[in-house]
N, C-alpha and C positions, 0 to 999 in steps of 0.2 A: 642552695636555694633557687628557685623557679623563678625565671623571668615571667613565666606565662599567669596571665590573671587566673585562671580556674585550672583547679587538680585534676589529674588525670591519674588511674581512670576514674570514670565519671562511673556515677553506682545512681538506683532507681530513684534514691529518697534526692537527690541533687535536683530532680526535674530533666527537661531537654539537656543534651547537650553542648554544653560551650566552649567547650576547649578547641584549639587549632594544631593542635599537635600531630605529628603523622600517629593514622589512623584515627582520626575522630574528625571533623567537619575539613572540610576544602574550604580555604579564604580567599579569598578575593586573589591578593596576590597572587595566590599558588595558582588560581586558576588561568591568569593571566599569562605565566608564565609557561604552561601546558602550552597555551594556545600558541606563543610564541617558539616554543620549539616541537612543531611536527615529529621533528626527525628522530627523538627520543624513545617514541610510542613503538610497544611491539605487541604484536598478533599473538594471539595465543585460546585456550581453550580450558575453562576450570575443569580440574581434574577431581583430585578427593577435596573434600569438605571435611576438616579436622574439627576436632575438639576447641572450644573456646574461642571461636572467631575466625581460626586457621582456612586455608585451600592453600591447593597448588595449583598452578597455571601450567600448564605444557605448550614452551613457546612452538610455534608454527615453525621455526625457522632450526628446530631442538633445544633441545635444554629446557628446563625449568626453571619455576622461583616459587618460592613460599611467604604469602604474605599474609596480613593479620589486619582487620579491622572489627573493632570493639562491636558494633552492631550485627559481627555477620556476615555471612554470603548467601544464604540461603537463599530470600526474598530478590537481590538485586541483580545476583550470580551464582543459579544456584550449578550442581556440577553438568557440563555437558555445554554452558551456554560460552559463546566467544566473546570474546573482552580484548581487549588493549589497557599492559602495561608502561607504564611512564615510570622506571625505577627512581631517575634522578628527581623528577618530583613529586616522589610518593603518592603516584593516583592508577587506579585501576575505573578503565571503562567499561560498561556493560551495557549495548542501547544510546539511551540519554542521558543515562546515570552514572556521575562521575562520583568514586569512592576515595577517600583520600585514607592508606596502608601505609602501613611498615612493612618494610621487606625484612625479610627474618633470614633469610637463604636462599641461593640462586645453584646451580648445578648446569652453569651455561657461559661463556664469555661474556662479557658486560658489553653494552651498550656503545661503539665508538660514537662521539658524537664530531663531526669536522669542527 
């Protein structure tokens, strides 16, 4: 059973969005903690746009990841634009527009954080 107040995923007849689960809304906390560790974020460049929400990221530094959020990348990330990944706290930057993802798959060393 779900701790979390609202099912995921969220379908049209539900209204907005309300769940906080990775890939659906960034919470406050989550965001908080982004801000709190810099050092996590990594460069990178949307690569393909898959089926169902899907892209990949091609880190700047090599390697990839494939992450997944219910809304999308099109509008916010669409392919070609540059971004910053935060694996540890599931959020993809693009701009001013913080997305909160599931990482599905990575094809790169992980992130050391000191």
């Amino acid at each position: 059973m779900s701790t979390f107040p609202f099912p995921a995923p969220c379908t049209p007849a539900d209204g907005p969005c309300r769940s906080y689960r990775p890939r659906h809304l960034v919470h406050m906390i989550q965001a908080k903690y982004l801000r709190l560790t810099p050092d996590g974020w990594r460069d990178g460049i949307v690569g393909e746009l898959g089926p169902r929400g899907t892209a990949v990221v091609h880190y700047l530094a090599g390697g990839r990841v494939t992450v997944w959020n219910h809304h999308g990348f099109a509008v916010a990330a669409p392919a070609g634009s540059p971004v910053r990944i935060h694996e540890r706290y599931h959020a993809l930057q693009s701009g001013r527009a913080v997305l909160c993802v599931q990482v599905l798959g990575r094809a790169a060393a992980q992130v050391t954080v000191p």
